[in-house]
N, C-alpha and C positions, 0 to 999 in steps of 0.2 A: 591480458593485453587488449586494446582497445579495436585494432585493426580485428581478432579474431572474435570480437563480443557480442551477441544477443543485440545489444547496444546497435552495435554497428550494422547489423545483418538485418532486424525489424524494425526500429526505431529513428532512424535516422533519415530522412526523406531528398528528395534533389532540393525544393525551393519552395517558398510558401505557396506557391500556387498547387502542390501536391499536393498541403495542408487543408486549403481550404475546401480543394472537391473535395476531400475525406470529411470533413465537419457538415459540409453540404448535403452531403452522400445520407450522411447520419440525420439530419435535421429533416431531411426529406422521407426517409425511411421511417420515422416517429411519425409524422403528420398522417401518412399514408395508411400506418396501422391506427393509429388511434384518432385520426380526422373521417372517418366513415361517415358518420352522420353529422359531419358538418359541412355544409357547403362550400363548393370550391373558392368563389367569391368572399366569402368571410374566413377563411382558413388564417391568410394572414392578421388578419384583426384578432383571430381568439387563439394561436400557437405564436412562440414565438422564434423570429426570425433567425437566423445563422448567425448576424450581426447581433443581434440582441443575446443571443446566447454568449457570444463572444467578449461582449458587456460586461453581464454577472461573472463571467469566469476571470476576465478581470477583477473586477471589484475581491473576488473571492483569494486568488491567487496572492493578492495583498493582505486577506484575511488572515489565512494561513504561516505568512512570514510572519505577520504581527502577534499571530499566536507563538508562534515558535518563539520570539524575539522576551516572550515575557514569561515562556515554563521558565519553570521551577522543579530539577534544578537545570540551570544554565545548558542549551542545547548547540550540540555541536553543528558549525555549520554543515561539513557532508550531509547530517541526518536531514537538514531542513533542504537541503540541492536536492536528496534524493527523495524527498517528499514531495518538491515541486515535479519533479520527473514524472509521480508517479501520478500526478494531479492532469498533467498535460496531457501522459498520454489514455487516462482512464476517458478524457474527452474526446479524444478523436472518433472514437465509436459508440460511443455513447450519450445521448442528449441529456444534457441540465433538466429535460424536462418527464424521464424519467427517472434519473435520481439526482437528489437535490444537493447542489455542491457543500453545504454547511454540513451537510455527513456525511460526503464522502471526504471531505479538505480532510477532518479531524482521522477518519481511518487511514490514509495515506501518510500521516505523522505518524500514527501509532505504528505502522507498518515498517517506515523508516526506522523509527526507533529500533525495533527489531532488525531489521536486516543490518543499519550500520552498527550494531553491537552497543548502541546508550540504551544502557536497560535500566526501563522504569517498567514496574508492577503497574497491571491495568486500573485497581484502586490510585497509586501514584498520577498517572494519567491524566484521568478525569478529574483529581482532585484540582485542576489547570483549567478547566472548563467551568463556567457557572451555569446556574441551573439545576435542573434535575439530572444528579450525579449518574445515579443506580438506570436512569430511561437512557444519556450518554455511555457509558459502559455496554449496553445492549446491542444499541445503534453500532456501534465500532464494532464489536465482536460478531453480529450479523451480517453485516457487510466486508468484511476482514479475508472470505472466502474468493465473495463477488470480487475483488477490488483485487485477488492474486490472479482468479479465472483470466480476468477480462484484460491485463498484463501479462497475459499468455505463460506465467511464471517467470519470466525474465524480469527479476529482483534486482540482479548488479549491475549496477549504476556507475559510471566511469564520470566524475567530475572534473574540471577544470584544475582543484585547488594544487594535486599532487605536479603537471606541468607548471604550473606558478612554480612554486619548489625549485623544480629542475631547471625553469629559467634563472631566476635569482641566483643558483648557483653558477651556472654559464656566465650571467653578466657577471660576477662578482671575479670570477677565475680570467674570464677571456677580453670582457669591456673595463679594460683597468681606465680608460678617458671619464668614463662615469665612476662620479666622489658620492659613495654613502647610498648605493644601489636599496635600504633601506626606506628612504625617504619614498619610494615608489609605494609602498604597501597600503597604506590610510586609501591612493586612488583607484590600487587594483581591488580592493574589498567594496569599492563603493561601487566599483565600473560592474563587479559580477553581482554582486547583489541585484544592480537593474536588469542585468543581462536573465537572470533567473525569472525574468519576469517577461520573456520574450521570447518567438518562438525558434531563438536563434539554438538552442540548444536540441530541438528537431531536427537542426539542418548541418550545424559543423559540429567537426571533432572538439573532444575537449582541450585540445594542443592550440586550436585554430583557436577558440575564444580566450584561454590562457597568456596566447601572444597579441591578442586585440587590446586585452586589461594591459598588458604592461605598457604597448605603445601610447596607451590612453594616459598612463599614468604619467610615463615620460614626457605626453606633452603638457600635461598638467602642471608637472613639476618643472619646467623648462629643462628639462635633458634630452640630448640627441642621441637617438639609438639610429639611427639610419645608418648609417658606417656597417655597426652591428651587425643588423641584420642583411644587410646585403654582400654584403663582405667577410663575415665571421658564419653566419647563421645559417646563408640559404645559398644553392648554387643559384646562378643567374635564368635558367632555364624553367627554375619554379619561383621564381618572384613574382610574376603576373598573377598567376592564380590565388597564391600567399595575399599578396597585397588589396588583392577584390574581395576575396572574405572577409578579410580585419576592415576594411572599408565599410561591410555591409554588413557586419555586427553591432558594427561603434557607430551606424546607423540606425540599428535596430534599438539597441539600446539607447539611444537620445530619445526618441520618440514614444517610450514610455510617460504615458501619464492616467493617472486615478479618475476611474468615469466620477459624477459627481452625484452626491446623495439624492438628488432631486431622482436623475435618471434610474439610479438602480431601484428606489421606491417603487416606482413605475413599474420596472418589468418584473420587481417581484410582485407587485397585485395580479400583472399576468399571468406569471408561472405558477402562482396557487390556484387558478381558475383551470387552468391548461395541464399541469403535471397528472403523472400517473396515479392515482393514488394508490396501487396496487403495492407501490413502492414507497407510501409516505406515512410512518410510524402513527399518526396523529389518526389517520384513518380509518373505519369499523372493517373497510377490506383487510386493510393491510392485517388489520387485529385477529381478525378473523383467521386469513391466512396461516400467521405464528400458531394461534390455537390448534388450528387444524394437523399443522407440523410435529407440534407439541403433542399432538394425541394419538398419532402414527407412530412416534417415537416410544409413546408409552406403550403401545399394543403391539409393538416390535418386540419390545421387551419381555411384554407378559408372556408372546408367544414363544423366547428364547426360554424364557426362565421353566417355564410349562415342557418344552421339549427337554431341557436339564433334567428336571427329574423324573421323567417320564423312562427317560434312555438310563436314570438311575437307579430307579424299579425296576427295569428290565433287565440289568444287568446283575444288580441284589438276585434276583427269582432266579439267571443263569447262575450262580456262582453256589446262592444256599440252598437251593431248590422250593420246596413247601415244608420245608422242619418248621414244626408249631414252638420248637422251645426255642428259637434265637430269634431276638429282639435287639434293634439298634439304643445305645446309650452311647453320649459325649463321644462320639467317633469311634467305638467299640464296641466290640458284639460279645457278649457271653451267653451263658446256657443259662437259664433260670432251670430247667430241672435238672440240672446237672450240679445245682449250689451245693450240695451233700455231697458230689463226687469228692474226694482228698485231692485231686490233681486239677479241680476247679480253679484254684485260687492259692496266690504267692501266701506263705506264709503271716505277712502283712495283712494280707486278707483284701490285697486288691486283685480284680479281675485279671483273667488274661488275655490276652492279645489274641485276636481270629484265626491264626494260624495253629498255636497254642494246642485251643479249642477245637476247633476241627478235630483235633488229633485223639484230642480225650473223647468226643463225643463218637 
């Protein structure tokens, strides 16, 4: 339930001005660590701004549906909701300008994919991506950690679609004045699809945006839900607060539009100049880095495998003492001077078992 959810308890904020000192907060925090030896004076000119940030993640936020919009095969809308979730809020504390939204957009689908259960194999995946398939597989699965950490692990995602549902079924039961409650759908899919793309889903429930698309839709379609909802739907005592959310949704969502190529070119020559490269695959750090991970990993190993049979020796030397005639073969021990004993060996003429042995020796 949504009242009781992760969603609702960390996620969910009073009003966009929470938003923005959070992004602020964040953008300021970057500069201050990695602006040292830049002059205060030139800071703005070589990082880039709150707004500017806000820019790309636009620009990207459209990448990512448009990606979604063309897997292969056909992707559920929840998966793509809970992808944008997970896109919005990897940014509130996070800057563009230490990891760069083009890998983190694509981990945040994969990730969706998984949690809303459309299971595609990480080869499946990437084969969606163009490019260097095998360097894309990396990139996701590298960051696949980061991208749960920093989501505090709150995975489930409460969408709008299933209140859609529950309305449709009210108006169809309760608004019998409305013919073909049907006709409404083509504008609630178009209304949440913008709405996915604004930061109204930081701020109201999913019930609250679920009731914005369908008024959107009614007045689309020239149908009158007012009756409805003021008289079927909602006591009189909560219609103000009702009616200023869906007001400031279905204003939210209007005011969606696509920065333009000119701009985002721009502040991506900035963001390569500015970003971290500690965090940017292309770079001999960041290579470095993996290497070095990669090499810890391996001398973790050696030193596991090394303690393995070291505690296996030691326990052979407790159990057989220093007998010179038993020697290990294929996970069994027999006597070599005991090959002449009659009780050596099954009839067959294969060895016997160390317990066996023991007893003859």
């Amino acid at each position: 339930m949504f009242p009781m959810s992760s969603q609702k308890m960390y996620w969910i904020f009073s009003d966009e001005n929470d938003i923005t000192e959070l992004r602020e907060k964040t953008n300021s925090e970057f500069i201050d660590k990695h602006g040292v030896n830049v002059p205060r004076d030139q800071r703005e000119e070589h990082f880039l701004t709150t707004s500017e940030e806000r820019i790309l993640l636009k620009f990207y936020e459209l990448q990512l549906r448009d990606f979604c919009r063309r897997f292969v095969p056909p992707m559920p809308r929840p998966t793509v909701a809970t992808a944008l979730h997970y896109f919005k809020r990897f940014y509130l504390r996070n800057s563009v300008m230490d990891y760069h939204p083009k890998e983190i957009l694509v981990t945040c689908v994969y990730l969706g994919c998984k949690v809303e259960e459309f299971n595609v194999s990480i080869s499946q995946f990437v084969a969606n991506i163009k490019g260097d398939r095998e360097k894309a597989s990396d990139i996701i699965l590298n960051n696949e950690l980061l991208l749960m950490q920093q989501l505090n692990y709150n995975l489930t995602v409460h969408n709008p679609f299933r209140p859609v549902e529950g309305l449709m079924i009210d108006i169809k039961t309760r608004c019998t004045a409305l013919e073909n409650p049907e006709k409404l759908r083509p504008h609630i899919d178009d209304f949440l699809e913008r709405v996915f793309l604004t930061d109204s889903i930081l701020i109201y429930a999913p019930s609250q945006i679920a009731l914005a698309a369908t008024l959107h839709a009614a007045s689309r379609a020239a149908a009158n839900l007012d009756n409805y909802v003021t008289d079927t739907l909602f006591s009189r005592e909560h219609l103000p607060g009702i009616i200023e959310a869906v007001r400031k949704i279905r204003s939210m969502a209007k005011c969606v539009e696509p920065p333009t190529r000119e701009v985002v070119r721009s502040l991506e020559k900035k963001l390569d100049k500015c970003r971290n490269q500690a965090n940017n695959p292309d770079s001999e750090i960041y290579k470095q880095r993996m290497q070095d991970m990669l090499d810890e990993d391996d001398l973790r190993d050696n030193e596991k495998y090394a303690k393995i049979i070291q505690d296996q020796a030691e326990h052979d030397e407790k159990v057989l003492g220093n007998h010179p005639s038993l020697v290990f073969s294929d996970q069994k021990i027999y006597c070599t001077t005991l090959k002449s004993h009659p009780a050596a060996t099954l009839g067959d003429g294969s060895e016997l078992p160390l317990s066996v042995l023991l007893a003859v020796g």
